[in-house]
N, C-alpha and C positions, 0 to 999 in steps of 0.2 A: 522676312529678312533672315529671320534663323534657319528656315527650312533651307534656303538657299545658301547658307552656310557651312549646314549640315553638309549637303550635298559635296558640297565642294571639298569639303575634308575628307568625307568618305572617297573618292576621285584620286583623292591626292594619297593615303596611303595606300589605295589600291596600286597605283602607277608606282608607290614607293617598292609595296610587294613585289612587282614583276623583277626590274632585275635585282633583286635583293634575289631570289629565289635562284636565276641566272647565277648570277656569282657564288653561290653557295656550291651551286650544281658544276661550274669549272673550278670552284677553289677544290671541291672532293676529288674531281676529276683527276685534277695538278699534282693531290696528295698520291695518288693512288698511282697514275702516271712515274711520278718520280721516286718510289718506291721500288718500281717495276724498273724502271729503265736504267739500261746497263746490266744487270744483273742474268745470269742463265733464263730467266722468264721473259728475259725481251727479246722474242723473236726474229725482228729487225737485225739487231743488234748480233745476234748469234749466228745469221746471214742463212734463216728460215723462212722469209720473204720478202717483197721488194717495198713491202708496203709500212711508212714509218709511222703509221698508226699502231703504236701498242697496243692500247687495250683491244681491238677490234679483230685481233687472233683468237682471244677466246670468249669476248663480248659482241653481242649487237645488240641495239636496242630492241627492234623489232623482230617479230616472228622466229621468238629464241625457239632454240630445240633444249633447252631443262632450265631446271634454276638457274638463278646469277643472272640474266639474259646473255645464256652459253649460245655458243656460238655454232656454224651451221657447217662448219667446214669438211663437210664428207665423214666425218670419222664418229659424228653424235648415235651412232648403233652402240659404242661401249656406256654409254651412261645408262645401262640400263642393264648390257650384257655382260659390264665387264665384273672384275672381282671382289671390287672392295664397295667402300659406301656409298650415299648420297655425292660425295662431296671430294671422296678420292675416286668415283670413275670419271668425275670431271677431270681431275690429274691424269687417270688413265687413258684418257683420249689421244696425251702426248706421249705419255711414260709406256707406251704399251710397244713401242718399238719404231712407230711410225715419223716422231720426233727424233727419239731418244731412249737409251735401252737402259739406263738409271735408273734404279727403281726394280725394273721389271723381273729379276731372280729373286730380289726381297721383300719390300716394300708390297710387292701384287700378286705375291707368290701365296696361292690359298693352301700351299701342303704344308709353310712354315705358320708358327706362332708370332702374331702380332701383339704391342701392347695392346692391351683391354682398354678399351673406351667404356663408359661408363653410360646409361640408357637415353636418351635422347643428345647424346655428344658425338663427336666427329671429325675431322683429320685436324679441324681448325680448333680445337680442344689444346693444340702442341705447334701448330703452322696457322702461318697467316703467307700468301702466294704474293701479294703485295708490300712486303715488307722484310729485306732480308739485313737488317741491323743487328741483328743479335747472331745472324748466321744462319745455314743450316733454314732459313726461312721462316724459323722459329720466335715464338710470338710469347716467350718467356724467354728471359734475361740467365746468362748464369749463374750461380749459385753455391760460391764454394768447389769452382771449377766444373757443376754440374749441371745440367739443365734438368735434371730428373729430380733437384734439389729442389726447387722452385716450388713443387706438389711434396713430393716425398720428407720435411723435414719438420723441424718441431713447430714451427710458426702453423701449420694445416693441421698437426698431429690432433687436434679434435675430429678432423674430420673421419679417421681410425686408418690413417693413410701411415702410420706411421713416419716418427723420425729415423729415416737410416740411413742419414748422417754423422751420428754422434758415436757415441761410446755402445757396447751391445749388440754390435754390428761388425760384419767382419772387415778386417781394414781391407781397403780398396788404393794402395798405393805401393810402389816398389821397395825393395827393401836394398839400399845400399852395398855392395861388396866392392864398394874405393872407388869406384866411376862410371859406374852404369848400373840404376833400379833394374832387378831382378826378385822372380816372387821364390819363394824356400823352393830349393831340390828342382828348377825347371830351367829351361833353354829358349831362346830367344823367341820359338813359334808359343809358346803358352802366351805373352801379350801377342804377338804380333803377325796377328793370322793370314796375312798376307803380304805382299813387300810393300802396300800402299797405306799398311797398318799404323798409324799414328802412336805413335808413347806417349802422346797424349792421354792416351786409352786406360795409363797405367792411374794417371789419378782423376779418374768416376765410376761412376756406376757402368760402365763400360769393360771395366774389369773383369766382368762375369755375364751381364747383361746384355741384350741386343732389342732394341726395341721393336725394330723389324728384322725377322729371319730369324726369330730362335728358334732352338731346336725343340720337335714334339716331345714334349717332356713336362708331366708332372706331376705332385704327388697327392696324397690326401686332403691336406691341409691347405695347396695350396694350386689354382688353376690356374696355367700358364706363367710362369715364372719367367719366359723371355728369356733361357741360357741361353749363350752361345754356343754349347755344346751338352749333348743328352748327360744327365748323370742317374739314371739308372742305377743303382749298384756301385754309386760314388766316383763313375768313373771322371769325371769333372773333375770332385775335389782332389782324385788321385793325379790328375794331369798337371797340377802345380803341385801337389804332396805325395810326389812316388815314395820320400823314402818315410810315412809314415803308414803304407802300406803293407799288409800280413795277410795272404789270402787264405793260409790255413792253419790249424790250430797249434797249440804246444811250439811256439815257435816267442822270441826274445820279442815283439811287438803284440800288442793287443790285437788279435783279428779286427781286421773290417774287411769289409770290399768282397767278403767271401762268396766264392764262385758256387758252392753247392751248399747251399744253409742243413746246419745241424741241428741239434734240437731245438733250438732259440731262434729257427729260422736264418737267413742273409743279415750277416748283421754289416751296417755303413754306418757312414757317417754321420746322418740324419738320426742314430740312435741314442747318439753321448750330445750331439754338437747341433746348436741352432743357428745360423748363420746371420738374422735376421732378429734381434729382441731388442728393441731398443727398451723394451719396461724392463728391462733386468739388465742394464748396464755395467753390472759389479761382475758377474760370473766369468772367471777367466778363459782365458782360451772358447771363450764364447760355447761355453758349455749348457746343457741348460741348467744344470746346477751349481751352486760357488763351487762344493766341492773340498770344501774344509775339513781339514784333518782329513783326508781320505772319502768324506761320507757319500759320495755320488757312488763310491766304490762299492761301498756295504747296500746301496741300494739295490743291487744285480748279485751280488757276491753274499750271501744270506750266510748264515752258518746252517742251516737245515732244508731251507727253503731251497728250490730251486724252477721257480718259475719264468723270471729274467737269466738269469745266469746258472752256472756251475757253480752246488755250494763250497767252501770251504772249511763244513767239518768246525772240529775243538780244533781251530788254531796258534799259532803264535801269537800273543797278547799284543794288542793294539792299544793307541794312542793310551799311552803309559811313558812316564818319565826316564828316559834311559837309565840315571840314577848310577849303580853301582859298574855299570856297563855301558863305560864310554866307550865309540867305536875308534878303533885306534888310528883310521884316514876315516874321517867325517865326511871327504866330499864324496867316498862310495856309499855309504850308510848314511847321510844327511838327516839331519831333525825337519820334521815339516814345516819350520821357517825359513829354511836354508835351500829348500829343492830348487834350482834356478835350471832344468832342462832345455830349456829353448836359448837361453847364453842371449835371451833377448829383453829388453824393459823390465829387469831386476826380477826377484823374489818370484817363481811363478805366482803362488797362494798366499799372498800378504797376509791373511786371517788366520794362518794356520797358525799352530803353536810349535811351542819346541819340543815335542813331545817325537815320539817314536809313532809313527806311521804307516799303514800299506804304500805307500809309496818310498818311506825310508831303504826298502827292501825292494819295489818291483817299478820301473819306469815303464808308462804305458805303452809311449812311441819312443823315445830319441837313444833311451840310455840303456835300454837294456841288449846285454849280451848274452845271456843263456836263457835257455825255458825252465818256467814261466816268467818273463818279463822280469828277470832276476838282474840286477845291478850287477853283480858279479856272481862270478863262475861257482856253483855246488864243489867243484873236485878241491877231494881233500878238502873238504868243510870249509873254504876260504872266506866264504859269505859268513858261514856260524861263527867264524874264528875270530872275523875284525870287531865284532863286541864280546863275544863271549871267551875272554882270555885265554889257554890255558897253561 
């Protein structure tokens, strides 16, 4: 009587299993279907065939031609020949022109830089094909208006992905002049690289970054960087910051960007400036030093040495209290608490002191008008004259 009991149960959740298994297999189906449908990936819908089976353009069940059980429709030679991964020459099948030319300059273009995928990862690392809720087909949500936020911020910063979101990082957003974000000293193509260019662009990491199509460019520290445009020799940071550019020496701005390196080599921007430190969030002007009282200065600027820089000899006495020798217009001769050269977010060097400074005297980029990086003009002593009375 038990035995026959047994049986009977076992009967009975096996019948339950079958369409439990069924339903399971159309509820996935439904999710994935209505994820797809309507959007640029339903075929049907985009009037790429006649037939209103979704998935079945780039699914079959049997005798697939690659993973997925990908589909057999003439064009399965790119999953093997074409240029990207596992998982994007599945993409490629359509993206390669025969669909749709999307993609095909950037996105599958092997002479540009792509982001880096990380060793057993893949397109679906950033994209999910079935799911376009967030956009973009993108299988992470926004993030502080970024989707690069999602990895790149301080919630992962263990994983050494850094935050570069925060503070320590170069801003990534427009700078107001009364009615339309503009970045310092640039013209409308710096964001907006094409006329189908989004100002959206102005606040992410899109601002300088391209995840597909960057340009081949990169440095020591740092492999594939994803610009939008090569910065070699700064020319990037100079295409939003021309007028912080000096190409040759003895001239009212601090060289950079220099076309024929002198003793010290090409010196850029990459040499004073990190654009990227989110662990030294305090250094202003995103230096990689604070830079207080002058001292990034004397780091290069030695009195005898001259390994980094050109020394400067028995100079003019530095950070020393003006004292008997007020300058008689303070804002050309400023005390190192007072320098505010960018007329932007107050005080450039909050930690400075009041004291007399190399910068009292020399503005790197904005303020100087005679050589060397002199606040005001040598003739007729006028620079000696506004402290020292006579």
């Amino acid at each position: 009587m038990k035995l026959k009991m047994k049986n009977k149960k076992s009967k009975t959740v096996t019948y339950f299993k079958i369409p439990l298994a069924v339903s399971l297999f159309f509820l996935i189906y439904d999710l994935s279907f209505a994820g797809v449908s309507g959007t640029v990936h339903d075929m049907y819908t985009q009037g790429k065939g006649t037939s209103q089976e979704v998935c079945a353009y780039c699914h079959i069940p049997h005798q697939a031609k690659g993973d997925k059980i990908w589909s057999d429709w003439a064009n399965e030679a790119q999953l093997t020949s074409g240029p990207s991964t596992t998982i994007g020459n599945m993409c490629y099948t359509c993206h390669d022109g025969t669909v749709t030319n999307i993609g095909l300059s950037t996105v599958f273009n092997a002479s540009l830089q792509q982001h880096v995928m990380p060793a057993g990862q893949d397109c679906d690392m950033c994209h999910s094909v079935h799911d376009n809720t967030n956009g973009k087909f993108m299988n992470v949500g926004l993030t502080e208006n970024y989707y690069c936020a999602s990895c790149h911020n301080a919630a992962v910063n263990a994983g050494g992905l850094g935050d570069y979101t925060n503070s320590g990082n170069h801003f990534n957003y427009g700078v107001y002049d009364g009615a339309h974000p503009k970045r310092f000293g640039s013209g409308c193509y710096s964001c907006h690289y094409d006329h189908m260019q989004s100002i959206v662009s102005l606040g992410s990491c899109k601002f300088c970054h391209e995840a597909h199509a960057g340009a081949n460019y990169s440095t020591p520290s740092v492999s594939k960087p994803i610009l939008r445009i090569d910065n070699t020799d700064s020319a990037f940071c100079i295409s939003c910051h021309p007028a912080m550019q000096q190409a040759t020496t003895g001239g009212n701005k601090h060289p950079a960007n220099l076309t024929a390196g002198g003793n010290w080599g090409i010196v850029d921007c990459h040499d004073c400036h990190d654009v990227h430190q989110p662990n030294n969030p305090n250094n202003p002007f995103i230096l990689r030093n604070q830079n207080t009282d002058s001292g990034y200065c004397a780091y290069c600027h030695e009195a005898i040495n001259e390994t980094y820089g050109p020394k400067i000899g028995n100079g003019h006495p530095v950070n020393i209290a003006f004292g008997a020798y007020p300058p008689i217009d303070a804002s050309l001769t400023p005390a190192g608490n007072a320098i505010d050269d960018d007329a932007y977010y107050g005080i450039d060097y909050p930690a400075n002191s009041s004291d007399m400074i190399c910068e009292t005297c020399h503005s790197v980029h904005r303020k100087g008008v005679a050589s060397p990086l002199l606040r005001m003009s040598i003739t007729d002593s006028s620079l000696c004259l506004n402290c020292h009375q006579m």
